[in-house]
N, C-alpha and C positions, 0 to 999 in steps of 0.2 A: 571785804572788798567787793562780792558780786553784789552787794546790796547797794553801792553807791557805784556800779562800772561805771556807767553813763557821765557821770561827774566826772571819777576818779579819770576817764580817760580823755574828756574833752580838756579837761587842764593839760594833760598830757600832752596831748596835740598842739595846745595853746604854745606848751614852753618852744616844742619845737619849732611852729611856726613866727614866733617872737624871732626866736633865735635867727631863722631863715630869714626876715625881715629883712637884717642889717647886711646878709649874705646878698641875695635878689635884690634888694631895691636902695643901696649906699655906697656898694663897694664901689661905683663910679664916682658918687663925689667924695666919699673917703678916700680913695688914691688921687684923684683929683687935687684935694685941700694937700696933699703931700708930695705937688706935682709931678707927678704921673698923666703924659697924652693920652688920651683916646686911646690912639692905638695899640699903645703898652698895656692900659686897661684890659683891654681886647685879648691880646695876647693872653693877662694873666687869667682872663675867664673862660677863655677858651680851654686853655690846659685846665684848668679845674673843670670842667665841665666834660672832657676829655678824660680825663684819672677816674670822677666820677662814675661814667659812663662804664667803664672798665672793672671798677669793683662792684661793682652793683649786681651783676648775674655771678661773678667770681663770688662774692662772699654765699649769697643765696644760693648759689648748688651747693660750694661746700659746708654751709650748715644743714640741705638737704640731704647730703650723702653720710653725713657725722652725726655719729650717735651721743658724741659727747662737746660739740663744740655746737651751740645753741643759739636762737634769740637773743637771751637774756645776753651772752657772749660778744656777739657784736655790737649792741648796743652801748656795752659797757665799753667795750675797748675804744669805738669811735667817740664816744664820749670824752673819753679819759686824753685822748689824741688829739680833741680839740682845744680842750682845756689848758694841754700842759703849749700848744702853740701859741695860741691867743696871749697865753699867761705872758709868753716869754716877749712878745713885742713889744710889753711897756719896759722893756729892758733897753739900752742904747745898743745898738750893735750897725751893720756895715747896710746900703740897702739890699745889696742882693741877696743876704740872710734875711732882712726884711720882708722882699717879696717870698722867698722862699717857706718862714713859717706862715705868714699871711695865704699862700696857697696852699697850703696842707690843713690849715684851720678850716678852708673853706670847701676845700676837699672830702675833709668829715661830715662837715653839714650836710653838703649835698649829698652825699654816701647814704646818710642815716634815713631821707626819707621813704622808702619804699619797705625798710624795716618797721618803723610805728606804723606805717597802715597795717603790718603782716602781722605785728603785737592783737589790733583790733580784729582782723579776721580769721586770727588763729582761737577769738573766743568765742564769734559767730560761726563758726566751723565746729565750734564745741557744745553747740544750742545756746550756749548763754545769750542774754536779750541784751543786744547792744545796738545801736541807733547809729552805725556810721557815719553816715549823712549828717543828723543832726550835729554830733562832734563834731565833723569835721566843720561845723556851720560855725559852729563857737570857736574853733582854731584862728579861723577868717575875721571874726570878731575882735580876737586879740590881737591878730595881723596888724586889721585895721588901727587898730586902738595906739598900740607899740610902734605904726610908721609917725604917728602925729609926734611921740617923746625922742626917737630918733630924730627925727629933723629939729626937733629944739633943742637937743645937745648937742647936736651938731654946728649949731651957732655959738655953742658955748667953746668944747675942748672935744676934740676926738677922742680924747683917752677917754669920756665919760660917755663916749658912742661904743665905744669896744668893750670897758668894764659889764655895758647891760645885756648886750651880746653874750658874754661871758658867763654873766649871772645867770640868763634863760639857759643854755648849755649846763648850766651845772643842776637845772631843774629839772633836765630831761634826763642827766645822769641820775636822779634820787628817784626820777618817776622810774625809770628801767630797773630799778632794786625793789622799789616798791611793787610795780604791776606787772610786770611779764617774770612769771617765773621760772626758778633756777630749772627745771626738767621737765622734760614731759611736751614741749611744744615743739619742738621739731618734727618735720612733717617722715612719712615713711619712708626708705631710698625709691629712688626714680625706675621706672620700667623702660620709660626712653632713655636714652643716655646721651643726649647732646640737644644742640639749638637746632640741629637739620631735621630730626626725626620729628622736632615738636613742630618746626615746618611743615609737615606733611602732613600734622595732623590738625594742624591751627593754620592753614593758610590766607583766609581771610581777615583773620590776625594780626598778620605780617603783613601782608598790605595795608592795613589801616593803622600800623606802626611806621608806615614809610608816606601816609598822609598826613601823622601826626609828625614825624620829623620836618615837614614841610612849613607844616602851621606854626610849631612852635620854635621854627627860624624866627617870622614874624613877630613872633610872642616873646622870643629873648632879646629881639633887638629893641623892645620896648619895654623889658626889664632891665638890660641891662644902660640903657642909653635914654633914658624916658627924662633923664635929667638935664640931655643935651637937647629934644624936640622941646623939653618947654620953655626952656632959654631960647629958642629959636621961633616960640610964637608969643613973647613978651613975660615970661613967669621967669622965677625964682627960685629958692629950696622950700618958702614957704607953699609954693605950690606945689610943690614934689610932693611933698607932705600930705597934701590934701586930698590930692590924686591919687598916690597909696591909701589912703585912706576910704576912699569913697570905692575904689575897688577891691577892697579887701570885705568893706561895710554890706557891699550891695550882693557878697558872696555867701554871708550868715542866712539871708530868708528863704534864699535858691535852696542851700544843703538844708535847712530844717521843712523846707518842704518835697527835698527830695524821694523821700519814701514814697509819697500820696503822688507823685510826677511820672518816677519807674512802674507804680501799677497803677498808674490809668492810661501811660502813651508807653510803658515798654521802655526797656533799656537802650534795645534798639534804635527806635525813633527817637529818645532822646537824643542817642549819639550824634543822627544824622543833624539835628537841627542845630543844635549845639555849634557841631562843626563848621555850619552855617555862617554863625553868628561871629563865631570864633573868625573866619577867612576874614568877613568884611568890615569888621566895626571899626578897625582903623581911618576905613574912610570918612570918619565925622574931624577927625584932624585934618586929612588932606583936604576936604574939602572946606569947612571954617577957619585954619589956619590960626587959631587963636586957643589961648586958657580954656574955656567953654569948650572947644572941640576935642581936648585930651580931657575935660571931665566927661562930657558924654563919652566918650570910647571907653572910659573904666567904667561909668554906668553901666554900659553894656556888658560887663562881668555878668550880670545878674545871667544872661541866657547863654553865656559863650563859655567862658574858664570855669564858672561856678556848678552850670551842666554837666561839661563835657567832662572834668576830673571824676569825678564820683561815678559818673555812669562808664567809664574806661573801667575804674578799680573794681563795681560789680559785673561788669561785663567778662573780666578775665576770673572772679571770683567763681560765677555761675559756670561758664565754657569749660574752662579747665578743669582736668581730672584735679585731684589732692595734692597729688607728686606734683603737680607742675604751677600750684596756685603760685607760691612765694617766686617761682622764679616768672613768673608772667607778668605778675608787682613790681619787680627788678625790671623787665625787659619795657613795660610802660616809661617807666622813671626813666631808662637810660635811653628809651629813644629823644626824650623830653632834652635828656643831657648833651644828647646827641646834637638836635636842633641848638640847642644851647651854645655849645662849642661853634660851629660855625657862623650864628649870628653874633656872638661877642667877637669873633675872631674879625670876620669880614665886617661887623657894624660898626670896630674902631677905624680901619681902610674908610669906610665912608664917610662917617664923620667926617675927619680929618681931611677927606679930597673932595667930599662933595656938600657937608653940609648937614643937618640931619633929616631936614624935611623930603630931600632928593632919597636919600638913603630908603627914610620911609615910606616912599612911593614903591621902590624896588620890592621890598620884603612885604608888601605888600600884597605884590602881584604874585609872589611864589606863593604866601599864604594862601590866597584863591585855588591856586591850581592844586595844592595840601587839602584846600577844605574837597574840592572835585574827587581828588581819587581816594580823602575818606571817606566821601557818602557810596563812592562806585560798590566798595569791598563790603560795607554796612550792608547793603544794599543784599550782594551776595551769600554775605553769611546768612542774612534773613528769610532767604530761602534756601539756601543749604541746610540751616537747622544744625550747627556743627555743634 
């Protein structure tokens, strides 16, 4: 297996990120097609994005503090938990069972990703030669690739939008027996003992975890609602499609050349610019108002989402002592979850009262003031040196 990591785990990531596809960029026209408002949408991604949020440091300290409840452990269970939900929807049942396993399915997904990053750098932590970035370039490749087959089953039969959902989940179940093994990867117990003490010692951290909650307000109201701005500047699902596409696409050459990016402009500076990129690039929609303007803003992945991800997950890789990597990869993800919740929550309210382009004027302008006070703390840790 070490002779093919680099493969063995960029599929890995792939299944995941397939998986994630149908989670992040359909469950608005999937409830949609099963009439479900906006704002019920909203509701239902907020609480998953909420739940998410909450297991996500919960599981990762207590597989930090357990000497026998592992890696391999939670991936398998979350795995297993999305499988047997998803399973049961093509079942008839009542809707509020309906929404109810539909949000535990998605529940898991979002759960599981700050785990497969943890799989990857618990074997970069162990010298083995594995290429992050570059994986994670190829996951975004598959993204891409699996938004264009979703949007065309999605014209066909939803059940054949959730069977491929289901499929990729059960790949990421065989890759977690195949690649992360049964022992031995858990990290040592913690010397801090809580989120306050790693406050103190990661402060500029935590600020730039409360810029990212800002940005990726922005950023979920345009995953989770990207389908109602483009109906509202003439497109379609076939544009949905292509737009997932195109920023998923333009995220593969940013991660395969992120290696050669982080040493020659620093983690750092990557951060800031990134954040940058990440505040404004929705203004090519408000200001063209048209298809063209939501494809250049996902063009814009290349310098914004496709930076800023990767240089966060080495950033807390590098800073953090050992004890506190896996829960710093959790505490990233659930600020992201965090943003999440509130933008699906508050961006079904707008839809519905104002519209979607009004909406995205708003989460726009928090975005900016997210991208301001993560460059401030970037800024400070750079010379703090923490």
């Amino acid at each position: 297996m070490k002779k093919y990591l680099n493969a063995s785990y960029a599929l890995y990531l792939s299944l995941y990120w397939m998986s994630a596809c149908f989670v992040y960029g359909y469950t608005r026209l999937f409830l949609d097609r099963l009439g479900f408002s906006a704002r019920q949408v909203g509701l239902v991604l907020a609480l998953d994005c909420a739940a998410a949020m909450v297991l996500q440091p919960l599981l990762a300290r207590w597989m930090e503090k357990s000497g026998r409840f592992t890696l391999r452990h939670v991936l398998l269970l979350l795995c297993l938990i999305c499988l047997l939900a998803g399973g049961l929807l093509f079942l008839p049942q009542s809707r509020a069972v309906f929404v109810c396993l539909f949000m535990v399915m998605s529940i898991m997904t979002m759960t599981i990703q700050p785990f497969t990053n943890a799989v990857g750098f618990e074997r970069i932590n162990r010298g083995e030669k594995l290429n992050y970035a570059a994986t994670r370039g190829v996951a975004s490749l598959a993204f891409a690739l699996i938004s264009k087959a979703y949007a065309a089953l999605a014209k066909v039969d939803l059940d054949w939008l959730l069977a491929l959902y289901l499929l990729c989940t059960a790949g990421i179940l065989i890759g977690s027996l195949l690649l992360v093994q049964g022992t031995g990867e858990a990290p040592k117990p913690r010397a801090r003992a809580d989120h306050g003490a790693m406050l103190k010692a990661y402060p500029a951290f935590f600020g730039m975890l409360l810029g990212t909650v800002l940005m990726f307000f922005q950023h979920g109201y345009l995953d989770g609602y990207l389908y109602d701005v483009i109906l509202s500047v003439g497109g379609d699902t076939r544009e949905l499609g292509t737009a997932l596409l195109i920023g998923a696409g333009v995220e593969t050459p940013m991660m395969l050349l992120f290696a050669f990016v982080a040493k020659r402009f620093g983690v750092n500076r990557s951060l800031r610019f990134s954040a940058a990129a990440m505040a404004l690039k929705t203004w090519f929609i408000l200001i063209f108002r048209s298809v063209w303007g939501v494809y250049l803003m996902r063009f814009c992945h290349f310098f914004s989402y496709a930076l800023l991800m990767p240089s966060l997950v080495y950033y807390a890789n590098e800073r953090m002592a050992d004890s506190d990597k896996v829960t710093g990869q959790a505490l990233i993800t659930g600020a992201v979850s965090l943003a999440g919740m509130f933008s699906y929550l508050t961006g079904g309210l707008m839809v519905s009262a104002w519209g979607a382009m009004r909406g995205l004027l708003l989460v726009t302008l928090v975005g900016m003031a997210g991208g301001a006070l993560f460059i401030f703390f970037a800024l400070r840790d750079q010379k703090q040196k923490i």
